[in-house]
N, C-alpha and C positions, 0 to 999 in steps of 0.2 A: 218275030216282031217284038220288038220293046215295048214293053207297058207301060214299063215305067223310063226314065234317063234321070245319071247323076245330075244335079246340079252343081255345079261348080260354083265353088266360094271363094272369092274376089276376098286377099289377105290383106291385110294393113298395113301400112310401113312398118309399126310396133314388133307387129306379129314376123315378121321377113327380116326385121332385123337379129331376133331372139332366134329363127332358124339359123340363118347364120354363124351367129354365134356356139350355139350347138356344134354345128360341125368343123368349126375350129378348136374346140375343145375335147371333139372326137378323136382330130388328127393329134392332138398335142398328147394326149392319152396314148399313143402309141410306142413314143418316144417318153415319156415320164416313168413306165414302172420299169425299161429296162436300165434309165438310167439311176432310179433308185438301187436297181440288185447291183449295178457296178459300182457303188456309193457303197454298200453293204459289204460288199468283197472288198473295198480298200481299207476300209475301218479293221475288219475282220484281220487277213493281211498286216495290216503296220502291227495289232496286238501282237499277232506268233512272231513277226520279227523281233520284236520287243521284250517276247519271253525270252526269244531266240540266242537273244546276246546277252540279257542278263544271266542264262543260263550260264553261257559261255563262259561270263567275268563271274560269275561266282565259284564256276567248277575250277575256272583259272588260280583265281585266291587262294581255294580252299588245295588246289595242287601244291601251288608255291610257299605256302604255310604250315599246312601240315604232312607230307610227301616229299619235296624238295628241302624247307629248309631254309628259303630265303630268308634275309633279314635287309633288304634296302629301307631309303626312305618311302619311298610310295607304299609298302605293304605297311613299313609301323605307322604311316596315318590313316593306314584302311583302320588299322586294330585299337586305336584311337579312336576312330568315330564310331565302330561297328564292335558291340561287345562281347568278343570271341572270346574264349577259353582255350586257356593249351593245356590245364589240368585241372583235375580237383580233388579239394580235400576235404575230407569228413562232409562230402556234398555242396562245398562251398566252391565257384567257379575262383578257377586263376584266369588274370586277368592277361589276353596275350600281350598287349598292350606294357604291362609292367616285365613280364619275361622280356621283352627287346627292349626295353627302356634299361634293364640291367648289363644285358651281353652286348649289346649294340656301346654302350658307356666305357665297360670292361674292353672293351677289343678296340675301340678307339683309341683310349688310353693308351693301349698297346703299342696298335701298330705307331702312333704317331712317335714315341718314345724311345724303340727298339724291333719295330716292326721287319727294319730289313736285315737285323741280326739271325733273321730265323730261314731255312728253304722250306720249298714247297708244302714238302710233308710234314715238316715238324710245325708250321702255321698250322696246317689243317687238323692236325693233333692238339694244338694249343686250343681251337677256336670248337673243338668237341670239348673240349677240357671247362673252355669258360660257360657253353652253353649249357653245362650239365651244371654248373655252379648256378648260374643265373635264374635257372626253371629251378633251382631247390630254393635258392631265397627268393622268388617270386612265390615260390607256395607256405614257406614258414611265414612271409609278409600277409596271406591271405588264413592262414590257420590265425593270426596274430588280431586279423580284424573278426573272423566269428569270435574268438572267444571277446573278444572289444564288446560285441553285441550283449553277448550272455550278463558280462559284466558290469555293463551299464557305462563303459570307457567310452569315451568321447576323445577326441582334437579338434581345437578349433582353431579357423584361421587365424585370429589374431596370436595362438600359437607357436603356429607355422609362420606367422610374421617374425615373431622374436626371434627363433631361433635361426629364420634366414638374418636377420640384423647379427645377429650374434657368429655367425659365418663369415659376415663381412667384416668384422673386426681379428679373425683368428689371427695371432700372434700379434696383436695392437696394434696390424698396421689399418692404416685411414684408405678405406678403398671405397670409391665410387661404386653403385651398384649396375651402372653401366658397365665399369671397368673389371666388375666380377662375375657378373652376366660372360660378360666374353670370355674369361677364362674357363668357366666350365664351360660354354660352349667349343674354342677352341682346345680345349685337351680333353672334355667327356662327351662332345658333341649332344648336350643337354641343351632345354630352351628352358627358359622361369620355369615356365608351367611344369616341369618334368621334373627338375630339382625341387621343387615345392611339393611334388608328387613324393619323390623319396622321404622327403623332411616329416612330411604326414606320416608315410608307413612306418619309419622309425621311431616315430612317437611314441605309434598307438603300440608297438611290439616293447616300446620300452616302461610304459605303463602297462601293460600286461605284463610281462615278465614282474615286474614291481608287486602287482595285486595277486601273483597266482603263487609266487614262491616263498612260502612258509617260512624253510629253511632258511633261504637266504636274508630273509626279514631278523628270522630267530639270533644268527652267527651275529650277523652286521650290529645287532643292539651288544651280544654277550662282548665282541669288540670294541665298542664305545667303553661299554663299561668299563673294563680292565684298562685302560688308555687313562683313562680317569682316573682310575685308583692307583695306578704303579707310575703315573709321572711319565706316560708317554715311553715305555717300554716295547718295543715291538716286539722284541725277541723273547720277553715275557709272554704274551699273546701268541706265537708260533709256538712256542713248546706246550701249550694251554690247548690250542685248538687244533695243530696239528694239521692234518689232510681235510680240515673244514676250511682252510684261507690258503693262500697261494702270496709266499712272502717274493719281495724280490730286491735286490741292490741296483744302483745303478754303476758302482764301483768307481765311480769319474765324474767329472763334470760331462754334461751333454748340456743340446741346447735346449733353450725354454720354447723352442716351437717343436720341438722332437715329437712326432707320431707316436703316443703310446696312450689312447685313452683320457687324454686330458691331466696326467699324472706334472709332466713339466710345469705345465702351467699353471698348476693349482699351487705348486712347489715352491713356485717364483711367487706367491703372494705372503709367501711365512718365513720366519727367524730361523737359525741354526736351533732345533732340541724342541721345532714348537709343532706340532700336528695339525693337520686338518681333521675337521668333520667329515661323516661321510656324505660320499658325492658317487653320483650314478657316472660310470664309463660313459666316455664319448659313443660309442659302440655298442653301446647299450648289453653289453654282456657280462655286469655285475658293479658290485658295489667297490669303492676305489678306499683309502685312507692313506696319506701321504705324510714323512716325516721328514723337514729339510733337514740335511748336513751340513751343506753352504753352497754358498751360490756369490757369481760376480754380475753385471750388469745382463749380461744376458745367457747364463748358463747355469746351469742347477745341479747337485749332486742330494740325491735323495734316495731315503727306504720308500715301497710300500706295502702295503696289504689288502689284497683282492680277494671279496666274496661274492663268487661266481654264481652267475644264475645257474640253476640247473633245472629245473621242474618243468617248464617250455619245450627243452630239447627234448627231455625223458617224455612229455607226453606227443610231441611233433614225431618219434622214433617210436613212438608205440602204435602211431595212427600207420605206418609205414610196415611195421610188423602183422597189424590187422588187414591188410590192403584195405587200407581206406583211403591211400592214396591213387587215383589215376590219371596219366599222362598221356594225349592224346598226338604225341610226338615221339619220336625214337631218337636219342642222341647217347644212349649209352648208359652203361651203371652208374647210379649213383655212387662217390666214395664219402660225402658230407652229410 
């Protein structure tokens, strides 16, 4: 016998509506946290693919750049935008970038000029040949910028403007810089920006060499001197200095755009018996002084006298006898 009986409580719309809703937020709770972990495993997922393939292209790169050996386009604008090293010296990175900027220039030149003069093997011989060139003045151009630091050497663009202006007029002729764009493009396969890259490094190496070599400072003034006093005597001067200058004839006339350091050219601006001052090699590998003999509208016969940098090489060949140089590529001995 019941004593007591529930009473039953008669709910409110309010209250039956709020049940309700409870159990539709029960049911949707079942389906919300598994579709949260399959949310969690897709985010998780895309990341490892993601490492997956960047793994993939980086081990790729780094195969084809330092293991293989490539040199196409698409890897020298990896090494452009991403600042790899294929050597270094005295702890300063080379820049891969400028190594393919030289042999990729160098082999262009080639092949386009004389390319099918060569077979199989003797190309692949040539193109070890130029790569071993290329990585050694990619690394003197980067010895050239630390000691730039120590020194307090600078270039600046306005610089590297002039001296690209001054390109565009070699041998006086009137060239558009569109129309000289293309040609080191079409024979060095260079863009501005890469030719302007070289015009830089050879600046800054050619003001270094300038500030570090004592000697060559010392020779180049005792030369002035005696030019002065002896009325422009060359061969006074070689018997004086002897194995400090580096005399030469040109025995004939040659032309005034002739490839030798800027010697022609400077030639064709003087009298029969009259000297130049000294003037830095196009080449930037020592001091120049030039005596015309004679010359006709466009050809020169001239002495001159070259005092040779040497303190750069002597200290770039010392860093190489201390292994302070290293090369993160194999392409063979050095002979430069």
């Amino acid at each position: 016998m019941k004593l007591f009986s529930k009473k039953e409580t008669k709910k409110t719309e309010e209250e039956k509506i709020e049940a309700r809703r409870e159990e539709v937020l029960a049911a949707g709770r079942k389906f919300k946290y598994p579709l949260q972990w399959t949310r969690h495993r897709v985010v998780i997922n895309t990341i490892l693919i993601a490492l997956v393939v960047s793994t993939m292209v980086v081990t790729g790169v780094w195969l084809a750049l330092y293991r293989i050996g490539m040199t196409d386009d698409l890897l020298f604008n990896v090494t452009k935008v991403v600042p790899l090293s294929v050597a270094s010296v005295d702890g300063e990175g080379v820049r891969f970038s400028d190594y393919l900027m030289f042999y990729r220039s160098s082999m262009i030149s080639i092949e386009r000029q004389s390319g099918s003069q060569f077979d199989e093997e003797s190309f692949e011989e040539l193109k070890t040949e130029y790569k071993r060139a290329a990585l050694t003045e990619a690394e003197k151009y980067t010895y050239a910028l630390k000691l730039a630091k120590g020194l307090n050497i600078s270039v600046t663009q306005d610089e590297v403007n002039t001296e690209f202006d001054r390109h565009l007029k070699i041998g006086e002729v009137d060239r558009s810089e569109e129309g000289f764009l293309k040609i080191i493009r079409d024979n060095f396969g260079l863009s501005k920006d890469e030719y302007e890259r070289m015009l830089y490094l050879t600046l800054v190496k050619e003001k270094v060499e300038m500030a570090i070599d004592e000697k060559a400072n010392k020779v180049s003034g005792q030369v002035e001197k005696m030019l002065a006093e002896n009325g422009n005597d060359y061969h006074n001067v070689v018997e004086q200095l002897g194995d400090e200058i580096v005399y030469e004839e040109t025995g004939g006339l040659v032309d005034d755009k002739n490839i030798d350091g800027g010697r022609a050219a400077e030639a064709m601006k003087l009298e029969p018996d009259q000297s130049s001052g000294k003037f830095v090699s196009a080449n930037g590998d020592g001091y120049y002084f030039v005596k015309l003999v004679k010359k006709t509208d466009s050809e020169v016969d001239f002495a001159s006298i070259k005092v040779p940098f040497k303190e750069f090489s002597k200290r770039f060949d010392g860093l190489k006898e201390e292994g302070k140089i290293s090369e993160y590529i194999d392409i063979g001995e050095s002979n430069n």
